[in-house]
N, C-alpha and C positions, 0 to 999 in steps of 0.2 A: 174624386175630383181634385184633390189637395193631398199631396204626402206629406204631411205636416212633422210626420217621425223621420223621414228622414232629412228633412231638413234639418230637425232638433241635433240628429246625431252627427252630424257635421260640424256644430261648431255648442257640441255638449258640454266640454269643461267652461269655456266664456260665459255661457246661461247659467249654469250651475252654480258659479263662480260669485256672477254678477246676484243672482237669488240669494245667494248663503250671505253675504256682505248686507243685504237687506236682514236676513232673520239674526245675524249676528246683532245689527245696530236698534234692530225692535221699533223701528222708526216703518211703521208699515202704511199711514198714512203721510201725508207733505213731506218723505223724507225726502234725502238728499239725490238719488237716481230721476226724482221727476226734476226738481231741476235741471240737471247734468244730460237727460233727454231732450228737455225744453229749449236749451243752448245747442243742442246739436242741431236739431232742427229746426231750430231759426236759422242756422247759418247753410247747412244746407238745402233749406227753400229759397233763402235768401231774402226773407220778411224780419221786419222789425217785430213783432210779435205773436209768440204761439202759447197758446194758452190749452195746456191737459184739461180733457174732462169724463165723465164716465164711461161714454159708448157715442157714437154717431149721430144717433136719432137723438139725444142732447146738444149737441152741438149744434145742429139744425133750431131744435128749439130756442137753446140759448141766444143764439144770432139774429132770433126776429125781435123777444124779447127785449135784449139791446140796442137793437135799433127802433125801438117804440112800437112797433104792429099795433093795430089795434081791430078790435074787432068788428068787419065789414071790411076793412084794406083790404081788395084783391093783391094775390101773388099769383105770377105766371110762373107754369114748368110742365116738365113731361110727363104725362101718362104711360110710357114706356120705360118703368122705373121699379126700385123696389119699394113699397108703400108708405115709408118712412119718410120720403120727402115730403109727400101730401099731408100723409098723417100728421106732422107739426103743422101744419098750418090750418088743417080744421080743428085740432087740438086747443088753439088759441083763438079759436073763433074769429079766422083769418079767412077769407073767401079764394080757396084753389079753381086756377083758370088755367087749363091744360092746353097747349100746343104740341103739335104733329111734329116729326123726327122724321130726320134724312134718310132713305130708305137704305142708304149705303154706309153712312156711318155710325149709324143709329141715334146722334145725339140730338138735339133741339135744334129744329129751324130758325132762324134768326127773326124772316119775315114773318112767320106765322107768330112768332114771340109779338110783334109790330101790331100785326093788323085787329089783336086781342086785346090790346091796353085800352084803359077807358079811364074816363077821371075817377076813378076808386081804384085803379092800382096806383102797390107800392112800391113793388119789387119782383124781381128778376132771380129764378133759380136752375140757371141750367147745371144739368146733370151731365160730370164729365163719364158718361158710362162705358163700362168694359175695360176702359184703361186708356181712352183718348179724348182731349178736351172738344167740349163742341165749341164754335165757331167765336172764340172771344171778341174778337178786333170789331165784326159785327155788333155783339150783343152788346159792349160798355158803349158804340155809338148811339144803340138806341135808347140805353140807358140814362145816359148825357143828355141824348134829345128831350126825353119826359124828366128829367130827376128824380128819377129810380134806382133803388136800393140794388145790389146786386150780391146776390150772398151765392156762392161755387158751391156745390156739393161735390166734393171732391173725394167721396169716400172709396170709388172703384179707381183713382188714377193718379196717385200719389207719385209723383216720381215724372211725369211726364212734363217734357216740356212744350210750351205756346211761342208759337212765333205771328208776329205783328208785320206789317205792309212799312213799318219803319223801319225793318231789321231788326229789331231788339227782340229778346227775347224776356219770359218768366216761367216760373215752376206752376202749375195748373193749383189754384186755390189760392194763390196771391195775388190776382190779377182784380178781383171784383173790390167791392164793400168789405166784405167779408171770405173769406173759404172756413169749409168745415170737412173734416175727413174722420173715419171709422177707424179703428186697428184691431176691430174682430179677428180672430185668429187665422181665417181664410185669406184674408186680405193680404197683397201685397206688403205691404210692413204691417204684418201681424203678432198680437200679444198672446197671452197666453188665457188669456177671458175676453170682459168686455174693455174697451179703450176710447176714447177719439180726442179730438183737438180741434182747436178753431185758427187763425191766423187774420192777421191785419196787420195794415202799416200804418193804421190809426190811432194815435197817442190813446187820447180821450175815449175811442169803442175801445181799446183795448184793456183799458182802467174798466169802465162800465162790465164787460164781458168778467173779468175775475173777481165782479163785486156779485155778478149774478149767479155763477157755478158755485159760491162760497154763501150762499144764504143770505146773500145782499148786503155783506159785511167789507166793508175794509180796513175799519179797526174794530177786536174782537168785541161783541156784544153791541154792536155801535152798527145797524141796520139801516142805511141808506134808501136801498133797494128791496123791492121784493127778488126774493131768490131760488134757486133751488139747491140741493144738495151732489153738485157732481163735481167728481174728483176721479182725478187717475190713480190708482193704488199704487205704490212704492214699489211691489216686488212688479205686477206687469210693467212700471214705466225702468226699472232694472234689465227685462225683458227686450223693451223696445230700443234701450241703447246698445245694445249689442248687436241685436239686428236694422237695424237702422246704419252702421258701418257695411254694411253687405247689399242694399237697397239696390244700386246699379249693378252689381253682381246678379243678384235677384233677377232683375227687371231686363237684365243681356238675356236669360235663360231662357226666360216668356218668349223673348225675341224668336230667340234661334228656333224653340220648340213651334212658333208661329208660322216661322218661313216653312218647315218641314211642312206640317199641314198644308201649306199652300200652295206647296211645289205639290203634292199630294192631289190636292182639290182643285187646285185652280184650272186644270181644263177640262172637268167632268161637268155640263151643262146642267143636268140634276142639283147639283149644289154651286151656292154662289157664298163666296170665302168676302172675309170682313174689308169693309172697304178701309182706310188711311185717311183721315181726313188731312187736307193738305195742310193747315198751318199746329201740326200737332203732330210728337212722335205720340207710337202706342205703347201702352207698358203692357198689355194683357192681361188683366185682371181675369177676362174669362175669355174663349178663342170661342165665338158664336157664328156659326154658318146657318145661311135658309137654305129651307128644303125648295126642290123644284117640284113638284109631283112627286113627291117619295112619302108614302105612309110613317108618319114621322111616330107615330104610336107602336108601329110596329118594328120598326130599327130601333129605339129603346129600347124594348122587349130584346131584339136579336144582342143587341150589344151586351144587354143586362146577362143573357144566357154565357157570352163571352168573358165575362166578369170585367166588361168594361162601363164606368159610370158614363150618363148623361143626363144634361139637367134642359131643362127650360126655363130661360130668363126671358120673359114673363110669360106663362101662358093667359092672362086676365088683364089688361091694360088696367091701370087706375081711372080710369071714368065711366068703366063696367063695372067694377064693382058694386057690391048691393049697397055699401057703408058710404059710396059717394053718391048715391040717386037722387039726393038733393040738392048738386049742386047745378042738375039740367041737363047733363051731356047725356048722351043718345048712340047707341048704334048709329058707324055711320059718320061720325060727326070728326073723327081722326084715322081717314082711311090707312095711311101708312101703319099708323101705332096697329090697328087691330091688324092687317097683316100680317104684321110680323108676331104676331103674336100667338100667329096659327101657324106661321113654317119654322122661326130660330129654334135653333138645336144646340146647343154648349158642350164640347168635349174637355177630357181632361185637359188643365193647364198649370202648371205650379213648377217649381224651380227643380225638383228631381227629373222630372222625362227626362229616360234617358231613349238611345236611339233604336233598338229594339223595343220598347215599349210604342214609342210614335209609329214605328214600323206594323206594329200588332192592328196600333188602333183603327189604324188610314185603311190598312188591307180588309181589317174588318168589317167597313164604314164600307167601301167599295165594293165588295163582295157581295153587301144587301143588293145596296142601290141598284146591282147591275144584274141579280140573279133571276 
């Protein structure tokens, strides 16, 4: 699904380079490359503050933390997600209230966000999934209306940009309260373990957010906060400055490898190719088509026989699952999310396809469908 080797060996002496400068300095914690990452990407999100931290699903946590949650505060977001988003918020004994997702773009409906808040919500987490933001200019109105928190999970869409009904534009994760984003190795800016970050343009959240990834310290031994223990390590955040100069290279590639697919798919009735949502480009995180009637267990299998991967992003909604049954959702109760979650299909996407490989997969993909 990801050629991660060959991405590495394209720009192998820079990584190498940028690693060895880490084990020469022995500085493998808070050294100098997390900085000199942290500046890069502030300026190219174009947010006053980004703060490293261990992996994703931290950063989500950290951001409720920060912003006081407390346990019984409803947060709204999507069931059509990876479980990490919800996961922090029952984690903290935060009450998850899921809304239904656009059948076309797959992200969080805005209205259905609306017609869910109640006086115990607090906050707002849409998930920019696959690689394109869901509908921001809506969601911070309705967040404005209640004064409600808005924390982006931005971990599939880093790079993408959001356009506004004013003309102005932002990078996807700087637009709420808060963004928080992954740099797991699949990921579009991927490290070489676990990674993530948070971002704000909030003086004072962004003080509180690096008192709370540092053990609620911000002078050493001097415990303000409760905290926890998350940090970007030195040699991935080494990692991520190197490929963090390559992001829009990167995210051209998704592009192009995108159009092929869809020039491919786009008029075969059996499959329905990923919708654009209009005020958001896509960076592709993953290229998810639904099936029309096509045995989707069975085209796995043929593909798998082909040695081509396929995934399903999500085959279980989060409000099926067995670990969320207490929170009252029902079969039923998010037609669209469980849909889709019986046809999406995910083919390869990552910065090597090259044009015989797209060539392989599409004929492949067609060849079932149609035999």
């Amino acid at each position: 699904m990801v050629d991660l080797r060959g991405q590495y060996e394209k720009i192998k002496h820079e990584i190498d380079s940028s690693i060895q400068e880490v084990i020469d300095s022995t500085a493998f914690i808070k050294g100098f490359a997390v900085g000199q990452f942290q500046e890069s990407l502030e300026k190219y999100l174009d947010v006053r503050h980004v703060i490293p931290c261990a992996n994703g699903t931290d950063a989500l946590q950290v951001s409720m933390m920060a912003l006081g949650l407390k346990p019984g505060d409803e947060v709204i977001t999507a069931s059509f997600t990876f479980i990490a988003t919800a996961e922090v918020i029952a984690l903290l004994g935060l009450t998850p209230v899921f809304a239904d997702v656009d059948p076309g773009t797959f992200n969080i409906v805005p209205e259905d966000i609306e017609r869910r808040i109640t006086k115990k919500t607090r906050a707002i987490i849409p998930v920019h999934l696959f690689g394109q933001s869901a509908d921001m200019d809506k969601i911070m109105q309705i967040a404005k209306k209640y004064d409600l928190y808005v924390i982006e999970d931005n971990c599939q869409a880093i790079g993408a940009d959001c356009f506004f009904k004013d003309d102005t534009s932002k990078k996807a994760g700087t637009i709420g309260t808060i963004g928080t984003t992954s740099f797991f190795p699949s990921k579009n800016l991927g490290c070489f373990g676990d990674g993530g970050a948070l971002f704000t343009n909030d003086d004072e959240l962004a003080k509180k957010v690096r008192s709370i990834v540092n053990h609620g310290m911000t002078v050493r031994y001097y415990h303000d906060d409760i905290g926890v223990n998350s940090r970007l390590d030195t040699i991935q955040a080494a990692v991520l400055k190197v490929k963090l100069a390559y992001l829009d290279e990167y995210i051209a590639a998704r592009q192009k490898a995108a159009a092929f697919y869809d020039s491919a798919f786009g008029s075969e009735p059996k499959l329905t190719i990923p919708a654009r949502a209009a005020l958001s480009t896509h960076v592709f995180h993953q290229y998810t088509l639904k099936l029309n009637g096509v045995d989707r267990a069975a085209l796995i299998e043929y593909l798998a026989e082909k040695g081509i991967p396929a995934m399903i992003y999500y085959p279980v909604p989060i409000h099926l699952q067995k670990a969320y049954e207490q929170y009252g959702f029902k079969a039923g109760d998010l037609p669209v999310t469980e849909d889709l979650c019986s046809r999406v299909i995910s083919l390869p996407m990552h910065t090597e396809l090259d044009e015989e490989q797209l060539k392989y997969i599409t004929t492949s993909v067609l060849e079932f469908i149609n035999q």
